[in-house]
N, C-alpha and C positions, 0 to 999 in steps of 0.2 A: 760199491757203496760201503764204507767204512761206518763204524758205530761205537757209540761207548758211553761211557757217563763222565760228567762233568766232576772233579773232586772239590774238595773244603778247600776255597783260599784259590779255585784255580780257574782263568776266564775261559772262555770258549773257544776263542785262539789258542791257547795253549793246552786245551782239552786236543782238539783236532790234531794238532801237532803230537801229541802222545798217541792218541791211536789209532795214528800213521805209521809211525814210527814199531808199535806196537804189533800192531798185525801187517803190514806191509814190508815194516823194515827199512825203509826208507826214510830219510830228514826232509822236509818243506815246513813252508810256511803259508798252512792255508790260507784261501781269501775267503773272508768273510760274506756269506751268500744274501741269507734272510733267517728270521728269527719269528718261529709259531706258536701259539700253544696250542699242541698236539695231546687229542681226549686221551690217549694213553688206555690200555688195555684196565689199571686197578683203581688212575687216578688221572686229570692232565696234569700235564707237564710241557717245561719250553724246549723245543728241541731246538735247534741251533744248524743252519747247512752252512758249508764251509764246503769250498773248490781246490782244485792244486795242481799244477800241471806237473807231471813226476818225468824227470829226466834220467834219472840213474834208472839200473837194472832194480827190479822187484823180488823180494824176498819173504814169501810169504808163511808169516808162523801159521804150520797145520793145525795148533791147538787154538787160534783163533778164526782162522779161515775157511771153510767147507770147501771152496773152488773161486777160481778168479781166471780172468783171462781179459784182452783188450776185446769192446766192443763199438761199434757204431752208434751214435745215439738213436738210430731207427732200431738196430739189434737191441741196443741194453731195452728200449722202448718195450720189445716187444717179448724179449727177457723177463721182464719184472711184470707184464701181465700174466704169462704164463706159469712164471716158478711161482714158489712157496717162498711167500716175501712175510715178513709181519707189516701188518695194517700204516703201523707208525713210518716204515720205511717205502710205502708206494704212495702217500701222502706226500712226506717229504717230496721225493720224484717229481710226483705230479707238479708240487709246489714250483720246482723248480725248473719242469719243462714249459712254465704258463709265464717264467720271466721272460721280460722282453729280450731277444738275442744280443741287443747293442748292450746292456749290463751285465752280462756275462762274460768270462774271462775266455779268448781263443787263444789255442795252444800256438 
């Protein structure tokens, strides 16, 4: 799960596409998932999920990444209960394990 903020002048597609690119290292064009406003830890705010199936090899900047690896969605599942997730990022998750299968992108 990739994260970042959105800049002046820049949409959500092309937010996610920077940092992918950014901490991944990889180019795509994500698909655009669903769109919440998330209470946020100071204030809410809209967070934005975006999908991507990545084909090329993975390149991940250490000064934005702590650890990554490929998982199973039952793994990542039980991944993201277990680890040190912030609030706003097992929200999202959640959000996005409760869509329905058929509007989701399979790789």
């Amino acid at each position: 799960m990739v994260g970042g903020a959105v800049g002046v002048a820049e949409s959500y597609g092309d937010a996610a596409s920077r940092e992918l690119a950014e901490e991944l290292g990889v180019q795509g064009r994500p698909r655009f998932v669903l769109k919440f406003l998330c209470a946020g830890a100071i204030s809410p705010y809209w967070l934005g999920l975006h999908e991507v199936v990545v084909t090329e090899p993975v390149r991940p900047d250490p000064s934005e990444i702590a650890w990554y690896g490929w998982l199973t969605e039952p793994e990542l599942t039980e991944f993201v209960r277990r680890e040190a997730f912030v609030p706003d990022a097992r929200e999202a998750f959640t959000r996005y394990r409760a869509l329905s299968r058929t509007t989701r992108s399979r790789p």
